[in-house]
N, C-alpha and C positions, 0 to 999 in steps of 0.2 A: 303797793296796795295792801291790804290788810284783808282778814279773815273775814267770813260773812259775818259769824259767832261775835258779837259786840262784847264777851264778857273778855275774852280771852286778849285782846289789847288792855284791857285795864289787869292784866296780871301782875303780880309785885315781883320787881326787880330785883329783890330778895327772893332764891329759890332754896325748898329745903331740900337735906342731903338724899331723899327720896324720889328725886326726881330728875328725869331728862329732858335738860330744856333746850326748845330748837326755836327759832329765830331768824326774821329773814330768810326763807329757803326757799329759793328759784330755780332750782335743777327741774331741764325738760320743762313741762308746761305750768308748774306749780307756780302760782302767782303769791312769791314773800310771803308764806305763811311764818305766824308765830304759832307754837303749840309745846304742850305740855304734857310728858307722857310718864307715868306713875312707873319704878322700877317694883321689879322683883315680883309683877303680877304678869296675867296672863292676859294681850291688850290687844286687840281684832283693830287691821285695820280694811276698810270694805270701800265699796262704792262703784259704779260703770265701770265695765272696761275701758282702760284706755285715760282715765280722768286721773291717775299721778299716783297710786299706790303703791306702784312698786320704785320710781320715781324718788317718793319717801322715805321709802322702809331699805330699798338694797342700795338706789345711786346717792343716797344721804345718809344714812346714820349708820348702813355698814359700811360704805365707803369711808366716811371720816372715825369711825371707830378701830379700820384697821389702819387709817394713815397714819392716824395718832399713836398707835402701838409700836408702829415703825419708827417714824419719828423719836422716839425714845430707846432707839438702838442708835449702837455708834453709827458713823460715815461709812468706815466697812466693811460692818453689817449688810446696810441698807444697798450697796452695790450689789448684791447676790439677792437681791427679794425683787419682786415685782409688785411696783408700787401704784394707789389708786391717786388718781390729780383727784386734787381737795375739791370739792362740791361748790357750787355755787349758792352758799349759805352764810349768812353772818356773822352767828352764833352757833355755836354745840357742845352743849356743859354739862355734865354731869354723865356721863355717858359710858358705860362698862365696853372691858373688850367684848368684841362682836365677834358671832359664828355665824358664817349662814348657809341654810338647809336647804337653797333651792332646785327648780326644778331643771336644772340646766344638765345635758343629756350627759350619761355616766362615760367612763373612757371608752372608747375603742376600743380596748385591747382586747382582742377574742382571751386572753390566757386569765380576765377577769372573773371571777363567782361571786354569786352571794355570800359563801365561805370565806375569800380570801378580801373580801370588801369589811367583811365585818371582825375582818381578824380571830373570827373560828379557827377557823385551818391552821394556822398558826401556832396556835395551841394542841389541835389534833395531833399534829405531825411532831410536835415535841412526847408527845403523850403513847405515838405509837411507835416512834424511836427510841424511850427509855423502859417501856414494857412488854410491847407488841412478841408475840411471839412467830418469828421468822421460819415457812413451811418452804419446801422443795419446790420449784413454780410448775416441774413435769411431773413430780410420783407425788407431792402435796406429805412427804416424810419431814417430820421436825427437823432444822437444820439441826448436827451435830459439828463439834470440832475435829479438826483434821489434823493427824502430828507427822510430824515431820517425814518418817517410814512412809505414810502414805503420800504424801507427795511426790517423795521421790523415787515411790516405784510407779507414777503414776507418770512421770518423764521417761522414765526406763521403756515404757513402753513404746514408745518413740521409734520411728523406724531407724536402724543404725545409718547415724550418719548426719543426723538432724544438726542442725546448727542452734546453739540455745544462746540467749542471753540472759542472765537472771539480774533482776534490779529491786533494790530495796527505797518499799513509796517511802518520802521523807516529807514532802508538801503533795495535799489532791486538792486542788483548785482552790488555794485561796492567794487574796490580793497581797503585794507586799514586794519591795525589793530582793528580800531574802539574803542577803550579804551573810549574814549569819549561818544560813544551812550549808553555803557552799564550802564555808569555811571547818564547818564541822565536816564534810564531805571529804578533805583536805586531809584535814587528823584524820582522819580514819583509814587514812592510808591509799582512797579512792585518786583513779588519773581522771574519770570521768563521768559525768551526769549528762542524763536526758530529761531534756525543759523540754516543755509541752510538745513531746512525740521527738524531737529530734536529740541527735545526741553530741554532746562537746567535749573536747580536750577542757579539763578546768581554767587550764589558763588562758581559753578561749570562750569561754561565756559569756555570751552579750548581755548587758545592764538590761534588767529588766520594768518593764513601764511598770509604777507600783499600782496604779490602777484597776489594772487588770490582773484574772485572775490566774494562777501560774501552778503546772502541776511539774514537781520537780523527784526523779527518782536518779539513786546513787548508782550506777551501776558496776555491781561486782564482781561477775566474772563472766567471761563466753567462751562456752564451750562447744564441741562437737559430742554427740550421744554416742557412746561406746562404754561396755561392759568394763574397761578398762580405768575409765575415767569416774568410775561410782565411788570411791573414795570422795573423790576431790570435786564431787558435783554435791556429797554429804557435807564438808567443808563448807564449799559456798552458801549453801541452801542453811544452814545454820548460821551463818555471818549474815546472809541477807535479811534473815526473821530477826535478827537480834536487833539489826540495825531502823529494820520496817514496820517495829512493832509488832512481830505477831503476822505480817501480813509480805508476800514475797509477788513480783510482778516478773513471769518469763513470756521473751518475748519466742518465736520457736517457728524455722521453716525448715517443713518435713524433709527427709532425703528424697522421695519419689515424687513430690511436689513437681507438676510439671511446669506452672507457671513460679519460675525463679524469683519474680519480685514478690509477690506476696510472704508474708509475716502476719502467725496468727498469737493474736497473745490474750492471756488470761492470768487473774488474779487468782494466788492462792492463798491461803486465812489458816494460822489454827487456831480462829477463834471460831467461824461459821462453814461448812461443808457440807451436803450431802451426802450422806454415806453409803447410797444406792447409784444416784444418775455423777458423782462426783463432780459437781458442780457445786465452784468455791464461792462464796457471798463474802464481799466488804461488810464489814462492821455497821450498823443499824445507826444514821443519824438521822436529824429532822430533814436534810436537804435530801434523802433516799426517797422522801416523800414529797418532793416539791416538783411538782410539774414544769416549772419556770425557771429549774434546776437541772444542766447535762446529765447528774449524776441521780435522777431521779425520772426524769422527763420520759415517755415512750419513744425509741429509737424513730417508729416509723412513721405516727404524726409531728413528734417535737413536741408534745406536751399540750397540743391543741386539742387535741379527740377527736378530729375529724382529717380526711384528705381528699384535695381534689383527686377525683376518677370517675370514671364512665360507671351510671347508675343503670344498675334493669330497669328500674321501674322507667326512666328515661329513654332505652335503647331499646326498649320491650316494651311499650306501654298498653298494646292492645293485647294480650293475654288468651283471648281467645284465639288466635292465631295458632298456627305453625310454623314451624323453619322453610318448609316447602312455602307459607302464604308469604314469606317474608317479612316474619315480625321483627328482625333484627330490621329496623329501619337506618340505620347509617349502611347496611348493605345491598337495601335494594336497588334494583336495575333502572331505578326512576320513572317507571310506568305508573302513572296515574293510577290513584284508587287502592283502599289496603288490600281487597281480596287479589286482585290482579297480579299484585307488585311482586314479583319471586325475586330471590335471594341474586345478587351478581353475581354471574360466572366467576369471579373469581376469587368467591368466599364459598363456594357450592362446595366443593371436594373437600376443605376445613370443616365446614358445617355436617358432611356426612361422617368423617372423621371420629367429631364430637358426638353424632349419635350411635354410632358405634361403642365407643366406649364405654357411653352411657347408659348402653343397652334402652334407647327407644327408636321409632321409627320416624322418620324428618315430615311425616305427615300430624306426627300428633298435635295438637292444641297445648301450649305451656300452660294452660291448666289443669293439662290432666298429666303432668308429671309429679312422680314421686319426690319429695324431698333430696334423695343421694340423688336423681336423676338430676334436677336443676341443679344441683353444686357441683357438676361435672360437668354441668352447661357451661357455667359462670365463671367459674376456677380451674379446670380442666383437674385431668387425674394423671399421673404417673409422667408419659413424655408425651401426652396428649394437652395442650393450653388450650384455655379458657378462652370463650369468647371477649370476658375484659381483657385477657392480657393481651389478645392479638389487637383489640382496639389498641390498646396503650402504646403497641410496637407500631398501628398505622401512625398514630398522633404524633411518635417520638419521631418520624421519621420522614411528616407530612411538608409542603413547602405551606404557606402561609394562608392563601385560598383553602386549602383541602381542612387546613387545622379550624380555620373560624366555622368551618358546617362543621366539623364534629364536636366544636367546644361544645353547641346549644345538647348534649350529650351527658356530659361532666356536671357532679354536682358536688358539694360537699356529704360526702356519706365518713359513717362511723366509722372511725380508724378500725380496719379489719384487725389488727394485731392488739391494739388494748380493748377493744371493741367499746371507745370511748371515754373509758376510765384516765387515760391521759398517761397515766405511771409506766413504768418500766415493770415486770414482770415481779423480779427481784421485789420490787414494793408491793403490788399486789396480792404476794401470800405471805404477807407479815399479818398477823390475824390478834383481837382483842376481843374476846366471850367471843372467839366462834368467826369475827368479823372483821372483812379487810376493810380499810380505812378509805376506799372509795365505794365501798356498798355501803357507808355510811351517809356519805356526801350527795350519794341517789337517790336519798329519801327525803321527803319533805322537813322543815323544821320543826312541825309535830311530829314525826316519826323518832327524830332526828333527837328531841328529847325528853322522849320516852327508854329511846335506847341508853343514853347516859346516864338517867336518872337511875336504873336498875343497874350499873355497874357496880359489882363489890370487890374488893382487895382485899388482902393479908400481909403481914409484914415489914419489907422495904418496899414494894409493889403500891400500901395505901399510902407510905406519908409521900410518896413521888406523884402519884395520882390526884391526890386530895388537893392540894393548890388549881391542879392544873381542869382540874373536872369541876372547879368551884366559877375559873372564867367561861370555862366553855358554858354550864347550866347556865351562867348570868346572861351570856350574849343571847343565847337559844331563847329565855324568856322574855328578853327585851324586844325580839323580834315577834312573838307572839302576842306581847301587848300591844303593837301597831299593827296588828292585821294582820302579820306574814307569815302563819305558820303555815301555808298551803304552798310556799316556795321551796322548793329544790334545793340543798345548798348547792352542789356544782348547775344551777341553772347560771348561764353566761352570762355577765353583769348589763351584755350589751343589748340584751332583749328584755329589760326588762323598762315597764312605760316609766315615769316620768315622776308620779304619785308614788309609786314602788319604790326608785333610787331615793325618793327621798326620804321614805317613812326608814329603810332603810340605813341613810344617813342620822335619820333622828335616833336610832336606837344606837349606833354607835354614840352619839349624846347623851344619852342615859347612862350608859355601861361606863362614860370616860368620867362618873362623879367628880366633874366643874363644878366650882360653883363663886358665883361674882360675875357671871358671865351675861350678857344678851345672845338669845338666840332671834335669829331672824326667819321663817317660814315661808315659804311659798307656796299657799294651796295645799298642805299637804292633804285634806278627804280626797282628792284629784282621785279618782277609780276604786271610792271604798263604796262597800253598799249602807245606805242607812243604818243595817244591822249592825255594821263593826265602828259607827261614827263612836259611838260610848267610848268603845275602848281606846281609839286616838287621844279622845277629850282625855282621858286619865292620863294615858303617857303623857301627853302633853302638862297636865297637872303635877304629874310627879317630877318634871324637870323642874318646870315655876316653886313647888314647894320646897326643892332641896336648895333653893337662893338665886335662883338665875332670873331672869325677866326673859320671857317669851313674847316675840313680837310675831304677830301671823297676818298676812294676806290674805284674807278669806271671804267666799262669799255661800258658805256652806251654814244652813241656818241656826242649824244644831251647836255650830261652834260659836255662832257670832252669840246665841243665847246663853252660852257658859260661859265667858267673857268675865275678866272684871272691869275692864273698859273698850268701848267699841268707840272708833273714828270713822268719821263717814266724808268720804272725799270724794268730791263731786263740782257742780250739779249733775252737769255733763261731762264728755269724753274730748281730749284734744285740748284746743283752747277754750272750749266751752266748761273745762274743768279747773282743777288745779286747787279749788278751795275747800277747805276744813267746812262742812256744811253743818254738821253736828259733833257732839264728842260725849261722852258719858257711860253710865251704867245703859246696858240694852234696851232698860225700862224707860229710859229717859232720850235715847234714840229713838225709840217707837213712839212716843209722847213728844215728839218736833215735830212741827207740819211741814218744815223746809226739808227734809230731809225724804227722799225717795226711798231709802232703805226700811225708813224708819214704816211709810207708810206700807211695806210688805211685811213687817214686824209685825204691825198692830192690825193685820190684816184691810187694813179701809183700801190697799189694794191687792189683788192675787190675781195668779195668772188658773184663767175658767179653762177648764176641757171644753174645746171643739158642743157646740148645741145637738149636732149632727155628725153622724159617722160617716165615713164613705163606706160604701157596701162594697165588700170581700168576697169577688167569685173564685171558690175553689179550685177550678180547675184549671186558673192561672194564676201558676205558680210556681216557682223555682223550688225542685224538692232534691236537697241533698239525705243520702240513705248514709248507715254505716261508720260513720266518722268515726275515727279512735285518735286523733289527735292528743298528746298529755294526758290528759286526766278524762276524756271524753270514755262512755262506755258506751261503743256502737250505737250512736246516735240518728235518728231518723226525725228531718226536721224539714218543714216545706214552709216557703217564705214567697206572702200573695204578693201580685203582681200590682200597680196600681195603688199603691196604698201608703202608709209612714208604720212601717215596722220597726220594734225596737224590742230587743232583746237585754235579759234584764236577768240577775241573778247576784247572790254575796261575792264576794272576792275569789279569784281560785277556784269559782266553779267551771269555769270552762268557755264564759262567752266568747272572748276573745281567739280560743282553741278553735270555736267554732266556724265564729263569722270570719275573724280576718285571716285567720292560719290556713283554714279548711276550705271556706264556701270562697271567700276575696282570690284568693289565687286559682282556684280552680276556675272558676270564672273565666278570669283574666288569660290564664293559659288557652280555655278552650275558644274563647271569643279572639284572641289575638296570637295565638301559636307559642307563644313564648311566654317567661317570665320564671318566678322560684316556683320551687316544687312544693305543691301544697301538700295538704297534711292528708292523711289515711284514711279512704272512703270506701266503695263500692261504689255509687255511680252517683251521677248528677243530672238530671233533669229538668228539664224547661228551656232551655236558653236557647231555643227558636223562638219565642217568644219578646227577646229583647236582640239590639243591635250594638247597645254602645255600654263600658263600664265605669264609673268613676268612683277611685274609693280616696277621701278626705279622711287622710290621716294625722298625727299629731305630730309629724315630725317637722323640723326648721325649712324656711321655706327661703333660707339665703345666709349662709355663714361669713359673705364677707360684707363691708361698707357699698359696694357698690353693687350689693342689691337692692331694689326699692319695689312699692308695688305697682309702678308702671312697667319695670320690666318684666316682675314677676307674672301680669297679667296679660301679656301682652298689647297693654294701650301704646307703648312707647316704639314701639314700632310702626304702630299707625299714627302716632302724633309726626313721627321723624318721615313718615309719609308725605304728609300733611305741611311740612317747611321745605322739604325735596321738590314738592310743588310751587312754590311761593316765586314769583316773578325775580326776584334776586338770586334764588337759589339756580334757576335753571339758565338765567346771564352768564353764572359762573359757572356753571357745570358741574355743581355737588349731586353727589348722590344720595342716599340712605344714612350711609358710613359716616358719611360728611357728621350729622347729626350725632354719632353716639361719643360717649366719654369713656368705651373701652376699648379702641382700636385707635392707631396714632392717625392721624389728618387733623381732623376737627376740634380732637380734645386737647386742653392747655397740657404740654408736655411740661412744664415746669411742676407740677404735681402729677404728672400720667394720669387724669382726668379724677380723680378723687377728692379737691378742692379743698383740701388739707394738705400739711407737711407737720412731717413727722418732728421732733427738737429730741433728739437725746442729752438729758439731764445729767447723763455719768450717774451717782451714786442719789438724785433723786429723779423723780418720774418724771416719764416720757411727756414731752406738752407735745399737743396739737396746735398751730396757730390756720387761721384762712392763709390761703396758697398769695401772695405777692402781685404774683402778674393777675391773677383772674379773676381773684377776692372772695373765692370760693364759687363760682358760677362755674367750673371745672371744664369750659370750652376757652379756644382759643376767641381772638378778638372778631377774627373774619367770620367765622362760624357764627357770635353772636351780632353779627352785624343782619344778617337775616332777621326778618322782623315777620310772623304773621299775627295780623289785627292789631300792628303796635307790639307783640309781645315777644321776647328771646326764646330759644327753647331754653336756657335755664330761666327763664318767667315762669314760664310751662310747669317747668318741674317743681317749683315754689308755690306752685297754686296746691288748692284746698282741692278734694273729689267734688263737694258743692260748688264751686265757684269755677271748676271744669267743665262742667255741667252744660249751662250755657253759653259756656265759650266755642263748646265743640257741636252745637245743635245740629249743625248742618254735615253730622259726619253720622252717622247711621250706628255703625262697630262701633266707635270711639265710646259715642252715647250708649249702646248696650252693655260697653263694660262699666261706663261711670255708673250709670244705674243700677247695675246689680249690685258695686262695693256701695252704692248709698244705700240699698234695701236692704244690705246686709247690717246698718248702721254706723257704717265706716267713713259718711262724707265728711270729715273732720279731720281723714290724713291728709297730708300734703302728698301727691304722686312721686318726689323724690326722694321720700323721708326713708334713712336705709332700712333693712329691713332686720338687723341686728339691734333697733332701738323697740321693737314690735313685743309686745306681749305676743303670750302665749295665744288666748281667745282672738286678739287680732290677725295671727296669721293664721289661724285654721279658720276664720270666720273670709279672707284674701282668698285662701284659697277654693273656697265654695264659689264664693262671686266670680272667679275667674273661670269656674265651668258655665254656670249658671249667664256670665255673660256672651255664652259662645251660643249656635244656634242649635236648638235642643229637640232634636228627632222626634221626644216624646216614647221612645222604646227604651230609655235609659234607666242601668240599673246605678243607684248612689249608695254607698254603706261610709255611715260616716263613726269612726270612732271618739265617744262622747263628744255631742258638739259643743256641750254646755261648758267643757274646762275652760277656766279664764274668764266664765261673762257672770253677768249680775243680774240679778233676778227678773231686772226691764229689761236687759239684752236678752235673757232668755225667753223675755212674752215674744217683744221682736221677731 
């Protein structure tokens, strides 16, 4: 088939060096388009959801733009890459290496930031290991150097009789065989080393994986503590610093020590010491500040900043209580009702205990305790423990039953020992102007630099500086050009939306001065407000001008209007898409009358405000008080009942804090007992007024092949109803199960119901082909021998949402769900279609329809988090 656009087949087969010509392309629903797309400019491509945008732009021309780069590495190479199968396309000529920016959700790893995403911190921690000036972590005294006299009347001290081992560090954690040290180890007269913590005869050292990282110290002498032996512990103690650089590790169990196995040891330095609390500090490098680093990481989360344990606000949450009413709720006696409920006998005499020490009386209300009083509640005092810790001693100690009722208890709360900084102590008072290097990383990226920028030096201090304070201002500014300077740097990479990672991503694009390159975008306005559109468009400009072509999926109007060329892909969505409908300057998009975009360009269509308002009775209302949620400032906000609320604000102001951190959870907790711990209020009111919650948020609604939106919706359950019934089904005796392709009976075990097989290529990509026995219908033969109305259930699943429609008329549910994904303007999926093929707008638009198809009380409260990301200016009249 060919384009609607008549001009673009008669294009000359002669292309110049300025352009990327595609040809034949059929990936997904695109019907063999030809198209021509201008490099090294800034090129919008738009249209319906759903109608082959992304299609275009990520399963075509980044896909074959990175196979091709591959392809041009050896055999070798290419075994170690994961490679993309070449697209279903013709032609694709002229084409630069590709990057793409899209919206696909950021890692997992909680140990992720904004900082260590954008490779700030990387530079931080170089910057406060080569200047930072390193304070005492208990008296906050400048480290000083320690010589040698003090060290070793600092073992003297030792009770007689100590057993000492002294060892000189030679390797601390790094990868490598080491063959080399051992044998320097050798020379130096040593029988013996300890590799990581244990200790060997040398000529018993096991080969070590070079992979891993390896901490290797010589060890050169063990002694027993006696007045006697101070010569020869000043001997060793001098041979160990010579050999350790400056730096001696003993390991040392006291003589009165009454448990024999324990071994306490410490690093001693005469480079860094305290010369008050004698407390020796290793040497200042970048990994002392790396969270994701043993030798930097906080001991008591790992580097995370947070740890599961038993939260008050969780174990306590009615405040107005007393000990005597039983507000410790994991102890009460299970009496109905909070005023009733008194504390179990067998937490009573602990509990009186705790008020004793605390000096109050087990009648008071824990709001009226003093500050020391609750931290001796919580934490106990002296050889009185804390209400968490005797939780923690029930939990450690629970059988399986007893632990799942206390888990709903446990939350993730701030690492009480970095109190969320993540670092080790040691790191924490290394200080630069005055500042540790995680009060840096807790301020916003405006904050963040303003601080840098006022930095000054002298000496060797500026030319070591100067480099490194030239990346960090670059990265700092590059994120403020895209909107981000209201971000956090340690905010976790994993909370943040979608629009965010990827503006984000695009500034690392900026900062990595490419150029020759294709960038590919996905939506990136996704959560900006009008206000900060400008400054996207720049950044976005300032990549296109330094040489790159920027290619953007967009349906945001501001952007398709700064454009120097707009493609409009359409008419419709599904198969009713797939074609080139227009292409050109904006002006000449809006000036096509085939084109649906064009006509909200040129206004001849726009979406009108409602004729009529619904009328808003005040005094039903859902009204959250107090909210301090991030950035919120004790926030008092009431939200009417009955109505389409939308809250609205620039970037970073706080909606998000509000609606889904603050009001969405707390909601949900008090309508359903359970759920995360919302954000910081004083009270919440209304919710006798409703009965049921649903909050449509942004996240993926199926990460593997064998989700689709019949199962996500629950239709496929009632379709598998629906042949369970069928006069052959019930001859044979299937059930339900019989019907699904993810449990063994029914489904073709030659693929385990997925109607693919996988081909490993070895050193080129992986092929999918249809599965042999079933030809991709992914049931076995018996299974599709059931026939309702003539059709298989893989017919079933092959159909259109329109053309399910009246196939399922006589089913009531079935029909309520197909018609809400049709009013959602979804009747154009196929019900098996997986749900890893779905746009973004199409599964947050799946997932509406699949409440909205359920039976709707009419007390229901809905907050949806933008519903408009993903759709086009007619999906959004729809």
């Amino acid at each position: 088939m060919t384009t609607v656009n008549p001009e673009l087949s008669a294009a000359p087969e002669t292309i110049a060096d300025d352009t990327i010509r595609v040809r034949g392309c059929r990936v997904h629903n695109l019907r063999n388009i030809d198209l021509d797309l201008p490099r090294d400019r800034l090129v919008v491509i738009t249209g319906p959801s759903g109608s082959g945008k992304s299609s275009l732009a990520f399963d075509t021309l980044y896909a074959e733009g990175q196979r091709q780069y591959i392809e041009s590495l050896s055999a070798y190479a290419r075994q170690f890459l994961t490679q993309l199968e070449r697209p279903d396309v013709d032609l694709v000529e002229g084409l630069q290496p590709t990057i793409s920016i899209d919206q696909r959700a950021g890692t997992a790893n909680p140990r992720s930031t904004v900082a260590t995403v954008t490779e700030i911190y990387d530079y931080m921690r170089l910057l406060w290991a080569r200047i930072g000036s390193a304070h005492c972590y208990q008296c906050g005294t400048p480290i000083s150097q320690q010589n040698p006299d003090q060290i070793l009347a600092e073992w003297l001290r030792l009770p007689e009789g100590s057993k000492l081992i002294l060892m000189a560090p030679l390797v601390r954690g790094r990868r490598g065989g080491h063959e080399d040290v051992f044998e320097q180890i050798r020379k130096a007269g040593f029988v013996r080393a300890r590799v990581d913590g244990q200790v060997f005869d040398l000529d018993a050292v096991p080969k070590l994986v070079r992979q891993k990282n390896h901490t290797i110290e010589a060890v050169v002498d063990r002694l027993i503590v006696r007045e006697s032996v101070r010569a020869r512990m000043a001997e060793s103690l001098d041979t160990a610093l010579r050999h350790g650089s400056g730096l001696v590790t003993v390991a040392y169990q006291e003589a009165d020590e009454k448990d024999r196995e324990k071994w306490t040891e410490r690093i001693f330095s005469t480079e860094y010491a305290c010369p008050n609390c004698k407390i020796s500090y290793a040497e200042l490098e970048p990994r002392t500040f790396s969270f994701n680093s043993p030798y930097g990481a906080c001991p008591r989360c790992e580097g995370l900043g947070a740890v599961r344990m038993f939260d008050p606000d969780l174990v306590a949450p009615q405040t107005n209580l007393s000990l005597a009413d039983g507000v410790i709720i994991p102890w009460r006696n299970g009496r109905k009702g909070a005023e009733g409920a008194n504390v179990s006998r067998r937490w009573a005499d602990a509990l009186a205990e705790i008020a004793r020490a605390a000096g109050f009386h087990l009648a008071t209300p824990l709001d009226d305790l003093k500050p020391k009083m609750r931290q001796v509640l919580w934490h106990g005092s002296g050889n009185t423990p804390g209400v968490l810790a005797m939780l923690d001693e029930q939990f450690a100690t629970a059988d399986e039953d007893e632990r799942a009722r206390l888990e709903p208890f446990r939350d993730d709360v701030h690492c009480p020992d970095c109190g969320g900084a993540r670092l080790r102590p040691e790191a924490r008072s290394v200080r630069i102007g005055d500042r540790a290097i995680h009060g840096i990383t807790a301020q916003a990226v405006g904050a963040a630099h303003e601080f840098f920028a006022t930095l000054s030096f002298t000496g060797d201090a500026l030319v070591i500086a100067t480099p490194l304070l030239r990346e960090i201002n670059a990265r700092l500014e590059f994120l403020r050009k895209v909107g981000l300077d209201y971000l956090a740097l340690d905010r976790a990479a994993d909370t943040l939306s979608g629009g965010e990672l990827q503006r984000i991503r695009l500034a690392t694009g900026l900062g990595s001065a490419l150029v020759g390159i294709c960038y590919i975008l996905d939506e990136p306005s996704i959560g900006l407000h009008a206000r900060d559109n400008q400054r996207l468009i720049e950044a976005l400009r300032d990549l296109q001008q330094a040489g790159n072509t920027v290619l953007v999926v967009e349906h945001d109007e501001a952007i398709m209007r700064a454009c120097d060329r707009l493609i409009d892909i359409g008419p419709g969505a599904g198969s009713q898409g797939g074609l080139v409908v227009a292409e050109g300057t904006p002006a000449e998009v809006a000036a096509n009358e085939a084109s649906i975009t064009g006509k909200y360009l040129s206004g001849t269509l726009r979406i009108d405000p409602p004729a009529q308002r619904r009328a808003v009775n005040p005094k039903r209302a859902i009204t959250i008080e107090g909210a301090t949620c991030n950035n919120l400032k004790s926030v008092d906000a009431a939200f009417p009942l009955g109505a389409l609320v939308c809250v609205t604000g620039v970037s970073g102001s706080g909606k998000s804090s509000l609606v889904n951190e603050t009001l969405a959870k707390a909601v949900a907790r008090k309508l359903y007992g359970a759920g995360p711990k919302p954000g910081p209020h004083t009270s919440l009111r209304g919710l006798a007024q409703i009965d049921k919650f649903v909050n449509v948020d942004q996240s993926p609604i199926g990460r593997t092949p064998r989700s689709n939106p019949a199962t996500y919706t629950g239709l496929f359950d009632e379709i598998r109803k629906v042949f369970t019934h069928t006069r052959e089904a019930r001859l044979r005796g299937y059930k339900s199960g019989r019907f699904s392709f993810n449990v063994a009976g029914g489904r073709c075990e030659h693929c385990q119901g997925q109607g693919q097989i996988k081909i490993e290529m070895n050193f080129l990509p992986d092929m999918y082909v249809d599965c042999p026995i079933c030809r991709g219908a992914r049931f076995n033969q018996q299974t599709l021998d059931v026939h309702y109305r003539d059709k298989s259930i893989a017919d079933v699943l092959a159909m259109s949402v329109d053309d399910a429609l009246p196939f399922f008329e006589n089913f009531p549910v079935i029909s309520r769900l197909l018609e809400s994904l049709q009013t959602v303007g979804l009747g154009y999926l196929t019900l098996g279609q997986s749900c890893t093929t779905l746009s973004g707008g199409e599964a947050q638009r799946i997932k509406l329809a699949a409440d909205l198809g359920r039976t709707n009380t009419g007390q229901t409260l809905y907050v949806l988090d933008e519903p408009t990301t993903g759709l086009h200016f007619d999906d959004i009249r729809r």
